[in-house]
N, C-alpha and C positions, 0 to 999 in steps of 0.2 A: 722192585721193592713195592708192595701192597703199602696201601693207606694205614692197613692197622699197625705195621712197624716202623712210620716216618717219622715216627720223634713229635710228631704233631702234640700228643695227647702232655708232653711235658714242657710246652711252650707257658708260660706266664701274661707276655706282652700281647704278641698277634692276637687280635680279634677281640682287642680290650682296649679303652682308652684311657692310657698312660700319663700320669705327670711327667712332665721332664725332668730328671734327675737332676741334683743341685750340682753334681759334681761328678768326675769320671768314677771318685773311689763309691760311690752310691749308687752309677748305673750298674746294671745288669744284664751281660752280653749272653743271648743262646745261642745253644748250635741244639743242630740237627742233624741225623748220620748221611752222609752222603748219597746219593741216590747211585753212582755208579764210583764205589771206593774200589773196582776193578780196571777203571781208565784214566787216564791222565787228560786233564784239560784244566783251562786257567778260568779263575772268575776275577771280575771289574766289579769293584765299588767304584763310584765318582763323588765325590762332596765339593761341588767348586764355589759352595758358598759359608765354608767353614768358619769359626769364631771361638778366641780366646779372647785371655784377658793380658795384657803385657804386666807380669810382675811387677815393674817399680812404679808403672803410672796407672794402671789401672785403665788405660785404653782400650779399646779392640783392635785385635790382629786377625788378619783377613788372609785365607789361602784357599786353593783349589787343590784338595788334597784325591790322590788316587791310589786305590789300594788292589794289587794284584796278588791272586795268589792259588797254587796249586793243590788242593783237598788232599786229602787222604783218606782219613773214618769220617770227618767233620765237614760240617759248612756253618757257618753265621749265617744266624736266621735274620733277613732285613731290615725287620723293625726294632729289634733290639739293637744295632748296629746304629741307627740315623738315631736313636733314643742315648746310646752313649758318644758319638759326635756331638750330640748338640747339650752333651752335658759338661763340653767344653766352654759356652760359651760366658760360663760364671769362673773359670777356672785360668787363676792367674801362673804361667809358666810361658819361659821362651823357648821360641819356636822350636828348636832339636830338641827341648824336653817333651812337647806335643806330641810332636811328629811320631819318634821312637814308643813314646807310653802307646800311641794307641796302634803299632806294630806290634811291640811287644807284648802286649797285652793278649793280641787276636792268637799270635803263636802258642803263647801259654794255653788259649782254650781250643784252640785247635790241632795243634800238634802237624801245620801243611806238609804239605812237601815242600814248599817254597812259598816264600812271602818276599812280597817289597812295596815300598812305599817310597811315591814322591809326592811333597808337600811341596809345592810354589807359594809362595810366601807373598802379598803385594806388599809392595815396600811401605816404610815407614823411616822417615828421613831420610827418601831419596832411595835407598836400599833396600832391594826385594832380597830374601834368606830362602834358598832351595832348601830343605831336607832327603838325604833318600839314604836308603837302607835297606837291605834286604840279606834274604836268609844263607845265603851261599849263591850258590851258580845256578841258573836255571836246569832246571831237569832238560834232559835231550827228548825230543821228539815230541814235545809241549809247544806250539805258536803261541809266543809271547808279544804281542805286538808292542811296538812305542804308544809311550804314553801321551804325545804328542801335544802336550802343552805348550802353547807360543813362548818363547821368548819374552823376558820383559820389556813391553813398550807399548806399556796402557794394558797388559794382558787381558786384553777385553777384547 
């Protein structure tokens, strides 16, 4: 793919500095056409220092959330991506509402071949809350590794 068809020229964010969006329905996620929409391979987002707001109290909820997922025409462009994560952290919803919106979300604008999401949760009242989700069965012949997030106990 030549530089003059990467989708670059309809980027908004990249290579501009961005307020933070108040809220996820405010951000604005890019994609960009995949560089090889003829092979299959997985990409890693990691955000292990995610932030919401807990609906009834208004606290922050804290997780190390990781997003896999196999392209198709599409990729999320990076900085639009950490731009609508972090426009979570005004935004009161629990944790499976999180989780799932900002899966669901990337599917809608990207249409993968496969998505999943695990959200590790640190607890609050003693109780950490996993979330995970994904779009069906892993396509074959895709290395999907573990997402290997410890265990809770201090997950640090």
């Amino acid at each position: 793919m030549s530089t003059a068809d990467d989708g670059r020229h309809a980027l908004t964010q990249l290579g501009r500095q961005i307020a933070p969006p108040n809220s996820p329905e405010d951000a604005v996620l890019e994609r960009v056409p995949a560089p090889y929409p003829d092979k299959r391979y997985m990409v890693r987002f990691t955000a292990p220092e995610f932030t919401s707001l807990c609906p009834i109290t208004g606290q922050p909820d804290f997780a190390h959330i990781v997003l896999d997922y196999v392209p198709d025409k599409w990729i999320v462009e990076s900085k639009s991506l950490k731009l609508f994560l972090t426009s979570f952290r005004n935004h009161g919803a629990f944790h499976e509402a999180c989780s799932v919106q900002i899966a669901s979300t990337l599917v809608d604008l990207l249409n993968p071949v496969w998505l999943r999401i695990g959200a590790y949760w640190y607890p609050r009242g003693g109780i950490p809350i996993d979330v995970f989700w994904q779009t069906g069965d892993a396509p074959a012949g895709v290395w999907i590794p573990a997402q290997d997030v410890p265990n809770y106990k201090g997950r640090g």
